[in-house]
C-alpha positions as CSV (number, residue, x, y, z in Angstrom):
1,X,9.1,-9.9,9.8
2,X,6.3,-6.8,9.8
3,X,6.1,-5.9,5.9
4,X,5.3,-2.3,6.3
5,X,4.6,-0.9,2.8
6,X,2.3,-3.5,2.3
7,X,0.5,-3.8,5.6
8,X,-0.4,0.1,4.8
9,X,-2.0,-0.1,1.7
10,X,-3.9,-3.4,2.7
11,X,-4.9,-1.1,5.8
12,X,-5.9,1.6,3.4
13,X,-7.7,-0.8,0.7
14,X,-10.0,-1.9,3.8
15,X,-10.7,1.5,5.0
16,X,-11.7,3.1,1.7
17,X,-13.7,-0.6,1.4
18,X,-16.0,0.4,4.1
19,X,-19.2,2.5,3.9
20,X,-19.9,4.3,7.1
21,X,-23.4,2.0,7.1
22,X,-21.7,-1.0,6.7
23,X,-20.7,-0.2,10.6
24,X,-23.8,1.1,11.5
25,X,-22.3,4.9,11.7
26,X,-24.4,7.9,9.9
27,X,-22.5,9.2,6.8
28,X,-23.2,12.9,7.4
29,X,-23.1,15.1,4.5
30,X,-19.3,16.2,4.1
31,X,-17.1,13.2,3.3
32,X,-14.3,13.7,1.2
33,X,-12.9,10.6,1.9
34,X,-13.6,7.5,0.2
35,X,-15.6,4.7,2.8
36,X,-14.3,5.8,6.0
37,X,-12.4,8.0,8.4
38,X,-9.2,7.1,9.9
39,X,-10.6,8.8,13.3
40,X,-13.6,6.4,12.2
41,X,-11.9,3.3,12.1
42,X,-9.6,3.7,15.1
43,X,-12.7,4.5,17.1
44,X,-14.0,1.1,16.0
45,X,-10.8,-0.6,16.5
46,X,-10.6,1.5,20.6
47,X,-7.0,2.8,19.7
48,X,-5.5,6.1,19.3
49,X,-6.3,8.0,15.8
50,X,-2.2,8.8,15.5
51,X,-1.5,5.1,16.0
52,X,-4.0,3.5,13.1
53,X,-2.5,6.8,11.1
54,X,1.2,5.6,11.6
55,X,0.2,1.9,10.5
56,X,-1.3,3.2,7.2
57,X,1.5,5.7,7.0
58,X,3.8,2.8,7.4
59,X,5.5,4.5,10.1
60,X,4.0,3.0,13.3
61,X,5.7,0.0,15.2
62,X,4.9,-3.3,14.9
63,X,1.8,-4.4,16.1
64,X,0.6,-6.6,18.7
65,X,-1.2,-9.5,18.4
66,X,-3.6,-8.1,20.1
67,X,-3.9,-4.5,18.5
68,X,-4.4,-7.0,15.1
69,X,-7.4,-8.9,16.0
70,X,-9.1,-5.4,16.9
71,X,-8.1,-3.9,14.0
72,X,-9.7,-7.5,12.4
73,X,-12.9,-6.7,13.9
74,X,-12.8,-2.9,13.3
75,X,-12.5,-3.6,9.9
76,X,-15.2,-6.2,9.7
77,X,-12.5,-8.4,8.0
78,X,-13.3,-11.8,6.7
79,X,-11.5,-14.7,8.1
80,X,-8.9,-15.0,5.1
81,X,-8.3,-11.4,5.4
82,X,-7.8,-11.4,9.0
83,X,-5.6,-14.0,8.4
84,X,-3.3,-12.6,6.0
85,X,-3.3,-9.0,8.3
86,X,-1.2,-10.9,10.4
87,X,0.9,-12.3,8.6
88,X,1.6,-8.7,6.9
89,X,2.8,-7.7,10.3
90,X,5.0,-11.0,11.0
91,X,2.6,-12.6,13.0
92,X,0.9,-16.4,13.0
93,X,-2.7,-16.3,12.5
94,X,-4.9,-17.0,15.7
95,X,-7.1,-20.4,15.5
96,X,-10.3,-20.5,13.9
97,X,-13.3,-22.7,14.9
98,X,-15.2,-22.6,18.6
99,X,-11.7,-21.0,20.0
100,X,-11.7,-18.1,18.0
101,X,-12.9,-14.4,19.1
102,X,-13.2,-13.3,15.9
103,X,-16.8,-12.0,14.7
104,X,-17.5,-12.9,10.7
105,X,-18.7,-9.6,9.0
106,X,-22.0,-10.9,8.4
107,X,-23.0,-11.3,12.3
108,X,-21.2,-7.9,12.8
109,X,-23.1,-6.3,10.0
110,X,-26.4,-7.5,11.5
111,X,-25.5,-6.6,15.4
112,X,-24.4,-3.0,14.0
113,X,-28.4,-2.4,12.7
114,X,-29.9,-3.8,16.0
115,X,-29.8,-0.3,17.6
116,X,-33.1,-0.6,19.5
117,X,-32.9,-4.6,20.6
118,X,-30.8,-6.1,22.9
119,X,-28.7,-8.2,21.1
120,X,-25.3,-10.1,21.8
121,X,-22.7,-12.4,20.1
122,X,-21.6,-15.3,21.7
123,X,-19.5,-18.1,21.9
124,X,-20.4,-21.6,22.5
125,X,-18.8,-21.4,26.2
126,X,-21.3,-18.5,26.9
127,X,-18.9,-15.9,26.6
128,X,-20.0,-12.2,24.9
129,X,-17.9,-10.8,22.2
130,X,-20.1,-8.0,21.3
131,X,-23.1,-6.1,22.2
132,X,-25.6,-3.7,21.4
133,X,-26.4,-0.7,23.7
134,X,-30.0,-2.2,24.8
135,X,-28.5,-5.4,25.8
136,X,-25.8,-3.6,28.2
137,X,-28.6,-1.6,29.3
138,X,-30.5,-4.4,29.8
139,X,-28.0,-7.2,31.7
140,X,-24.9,-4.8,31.7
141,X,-22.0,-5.4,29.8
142,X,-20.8,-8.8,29.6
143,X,-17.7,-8.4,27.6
144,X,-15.8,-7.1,30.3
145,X,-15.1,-10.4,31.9
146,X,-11.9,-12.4,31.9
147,X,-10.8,-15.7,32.0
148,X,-13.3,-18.7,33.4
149,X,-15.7,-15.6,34.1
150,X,-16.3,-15.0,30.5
151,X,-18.3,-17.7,30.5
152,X,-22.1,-17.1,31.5
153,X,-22.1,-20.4,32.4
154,X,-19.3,-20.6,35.2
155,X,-20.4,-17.6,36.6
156,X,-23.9,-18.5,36.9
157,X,-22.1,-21.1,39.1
158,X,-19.8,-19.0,41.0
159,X,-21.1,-15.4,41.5
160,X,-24.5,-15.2,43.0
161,X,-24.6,-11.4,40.9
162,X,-25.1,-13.2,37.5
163,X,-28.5,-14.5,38.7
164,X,-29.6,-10.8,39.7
165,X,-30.9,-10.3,36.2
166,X,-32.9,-13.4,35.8
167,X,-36.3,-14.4,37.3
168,X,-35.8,-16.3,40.5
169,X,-38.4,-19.1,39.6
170,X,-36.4,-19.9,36.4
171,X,-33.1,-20.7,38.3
172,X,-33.4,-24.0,38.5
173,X,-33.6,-24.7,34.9
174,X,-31.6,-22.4,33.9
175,X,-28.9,-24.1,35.7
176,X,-29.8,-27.5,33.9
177,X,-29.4,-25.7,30.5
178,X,-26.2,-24.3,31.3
179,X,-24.8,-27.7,33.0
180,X,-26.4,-29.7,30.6
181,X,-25.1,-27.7,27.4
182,X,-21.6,-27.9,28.7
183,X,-21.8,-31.3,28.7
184,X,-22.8,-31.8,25.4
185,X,-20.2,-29.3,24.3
186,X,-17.9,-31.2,26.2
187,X,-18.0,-34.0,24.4
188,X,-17.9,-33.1,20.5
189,X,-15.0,-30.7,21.7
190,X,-13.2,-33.7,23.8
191,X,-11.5,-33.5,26.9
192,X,-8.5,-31.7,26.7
193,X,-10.6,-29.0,25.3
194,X,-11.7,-25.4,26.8
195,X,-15.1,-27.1,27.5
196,X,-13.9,-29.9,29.8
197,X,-11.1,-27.3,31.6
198,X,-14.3,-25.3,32.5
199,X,-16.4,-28.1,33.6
200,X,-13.3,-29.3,35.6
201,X,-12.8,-25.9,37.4
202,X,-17.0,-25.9,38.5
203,X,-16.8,-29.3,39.6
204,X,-14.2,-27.9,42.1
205,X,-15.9,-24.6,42.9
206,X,-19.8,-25.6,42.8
207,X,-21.3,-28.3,44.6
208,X,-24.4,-27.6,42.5
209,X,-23.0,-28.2,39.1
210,X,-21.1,-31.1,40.3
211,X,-24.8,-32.5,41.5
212,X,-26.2,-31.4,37.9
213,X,-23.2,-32.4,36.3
214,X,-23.2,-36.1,38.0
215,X,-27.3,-36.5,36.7
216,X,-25.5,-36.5,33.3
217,X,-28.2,-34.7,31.8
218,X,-28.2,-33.2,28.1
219,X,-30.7,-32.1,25.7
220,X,-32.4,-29.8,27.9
221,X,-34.3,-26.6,26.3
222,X,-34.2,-23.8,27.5
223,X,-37.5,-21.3,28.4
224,X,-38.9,-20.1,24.9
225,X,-39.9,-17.1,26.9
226,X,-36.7,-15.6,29.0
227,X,-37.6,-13.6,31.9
228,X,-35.2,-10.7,33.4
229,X,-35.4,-8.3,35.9
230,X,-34.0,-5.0,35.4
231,X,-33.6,-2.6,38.4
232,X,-34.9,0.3,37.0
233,X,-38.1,-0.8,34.6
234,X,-38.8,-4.0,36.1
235,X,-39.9,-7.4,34.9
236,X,-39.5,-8.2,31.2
237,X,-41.0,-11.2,29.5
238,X,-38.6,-11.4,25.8
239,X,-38.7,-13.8,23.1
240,X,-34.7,-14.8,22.0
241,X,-34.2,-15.4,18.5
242,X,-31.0,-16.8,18.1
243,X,-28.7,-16.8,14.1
244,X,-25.8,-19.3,14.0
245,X,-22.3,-19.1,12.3
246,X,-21.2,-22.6,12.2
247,X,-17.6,-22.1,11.1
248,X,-16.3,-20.1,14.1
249,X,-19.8,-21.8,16.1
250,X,-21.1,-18.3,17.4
251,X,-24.4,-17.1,17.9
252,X,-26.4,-13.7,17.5
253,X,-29.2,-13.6,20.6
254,X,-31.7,-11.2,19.8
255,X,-34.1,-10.5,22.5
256,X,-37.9,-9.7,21.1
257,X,-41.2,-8.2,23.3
258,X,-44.6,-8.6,21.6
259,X,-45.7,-5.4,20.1
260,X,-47.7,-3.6,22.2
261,X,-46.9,-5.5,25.4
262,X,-45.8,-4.6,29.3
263,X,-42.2,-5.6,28.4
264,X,-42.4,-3.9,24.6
265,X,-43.3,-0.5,26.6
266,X,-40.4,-1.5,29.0
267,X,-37.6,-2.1,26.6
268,X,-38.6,1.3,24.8
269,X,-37.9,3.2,28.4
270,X,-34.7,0.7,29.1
271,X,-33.4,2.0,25.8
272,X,-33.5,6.1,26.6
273,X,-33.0,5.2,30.3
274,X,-29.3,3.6,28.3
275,X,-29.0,6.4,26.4
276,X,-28.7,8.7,28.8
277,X,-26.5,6.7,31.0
278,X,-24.1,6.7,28.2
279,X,-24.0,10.2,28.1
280,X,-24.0,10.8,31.4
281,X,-27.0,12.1,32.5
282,X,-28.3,11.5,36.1
C-alpha cells in the first residue's frame, strides 16, 4: 500500500537535496527554491511537471514501477534510497547486481560533467543506460533499443547498421571481443542467466557467432585505439577510458582524441555539428 504523506516529503527531502550542479544544470541567478525545481526534476525524471507536483503534493496516483526507477535516477538516488522509494509507494524493490538499470550517483555525477566527450554508461551485456550529447552525436543514441537489441553485442550480430560506425578493418576483432566477452560473462553469471539467454538467441540467428562462439575463445582485448566513422566529420581515431562500478557491474566509457590531433579537431566540429541538431538547425 502507497504511503502518500510520507512518499511526498521523502520526494521533497531529495529535491531540496540536490544542487542544480550536482546534475550538471546551470544555477542561474534567481533561485528561491532550495536545491532544485520541481519543473527541474520532472525534466530529469521525462514526466509531466503537474505529475511529479501531485506526488510531492501527495495528491497524484500511485506510481508505476516504472515512473519509480526514473524518478530513482532523476534524483541521483543511492541504491538504499531507491530502494526504500518503492517501498513508500507499495512496491517491491527491483534487483540489484548485473540485472539492474539503475545508475549509482557517482557514475551519474561524473557522466553529467562530460559535456564535451562522448561518454556512455553500460551494462555488462553491452546495453546503454545513459549518454552524453557527444556520444549520440557521435554513434547515435543507443538507449533507444529494446529487448535482445539493447545489447551492442547481439546487434553487432544481427543488424549489419551497428557496424556502420566502426572501421571496417576492425570487424573481425571486434566480433571476437564481443563473442568472446559473452562467454566469459556467461559463465560467472551461469546458464539460466540473461547472458546465456543472449548467447542462445545468436547461436540461432548468426552463423558467425555460432563459429566464434564454437572456437571457445575468451580473454581477448579489445583495440586500445577504437576507430569510428562518422558521416559527417569522418574518421576518428579515440582513446576509451573506461571507470567500473562493481556492485551493479557498470561501466563509464569515455572516448579521448590526443590534443591537437585530426580526430581532437573532429570531435570539436561533431560536438556543434550535435548541437545544432538538437536544436534543430539544418
Amino acid at each position: 500500500m502507497i504511503d502518500r504523506d510520507t512518499l511526498a516529503a521523502f520526494l521533497r527531502m531529495r529535491r531540496e537535496a540536490l544542487q542544480p550542479a550536482d546534475v550538471g544544470l546551470l544555477r542561474g541567478q534567481r533561485r528561491r527554491t532550495p536545491g532544485l525545481r520541481r519543473e527541474e526534476v520532472a525534466a530529469l525524471c521525462n514526466m509531466s511537471t503537474d505529475y511529479y507536483a501531485r506526488l510531492e503534493r501527495g495528491t497524484g496516483p500511485r506510481p508505476s514501477e516504472q515512473m519509480l526507477a526514473a524518478i530513482a535516477q532523476g534524483l541521483h538516488l543511492t541504491l538504499g534510497e531507491r530502494d526504500h522509494l518503492f517501498r513508500l509507494a507499495g512496491h517491491a524493490p527491483p534487483a540489484r547486481g548485473p540485472a539492474s538499470d539503475h545508475v549509482s550517483p557517482g557514475l551519474l555525477r561524473i557522466l553529467d560533467r562530460l559535456h564535451d566527450t562522448p561518454a556512455e554508461i553500460v551494462t555488462e551485456l553491452g546495453e546503454t543506460l545513459r549518454q552524453t550529447p557527444l556520444s549520440v552525436a557521435l554513434v547515435g543514441d543507443a538507449t533507444r533499443y529494446t529487448g535482445d537489441a539493447r545489447s551492442l553485442g547481439y546487434r553487432w550480430f544481427t543488424d549489419p547498421s551497428a557496424r556502420a560506425t566502426y572501421d571496417e578493418a576492425e570487424h573481425a576483432v571486434l566480433s571476437r571481443v564481443y563473442t568472446g566477452g559473452l562467454r566469459e560473462i556467461v559463465a560467472l553469471r551461469g546458464p539460466s542467466s540473461r547472458a546465456a539467454a543472449l548467447a542462445a538467441s545468436l547461436r540461432e540467428r548468426s552463423a558467425e557467432f555460432r563459429a566464434l562462439w564454437d572456437a571457445q575463445q575468451v580473454g581477448i582485448a579489445p583495440p586500445e585505439v577504437k576507430r569510428f566513422h562518422h558521416p559527417e566529420v569522418g574518421a576518428l581515431e579515440l582513446q576509451c577510458q573506461t571507470l567500473l562500478d562493481p556492485d551493479q557491474s557498470h561501466r563509464l566509457l569515455v572516448y579521448t582524441a590526443v590534443p591537437g590531433s585530426e580526430s581532437h579537431d573532429k570531435l570539436q566540429l561533431l560536438s556543434v555539428i550535435g548541437a545544432e541538431a538538437g536544436r534543430g538547425v539544418t
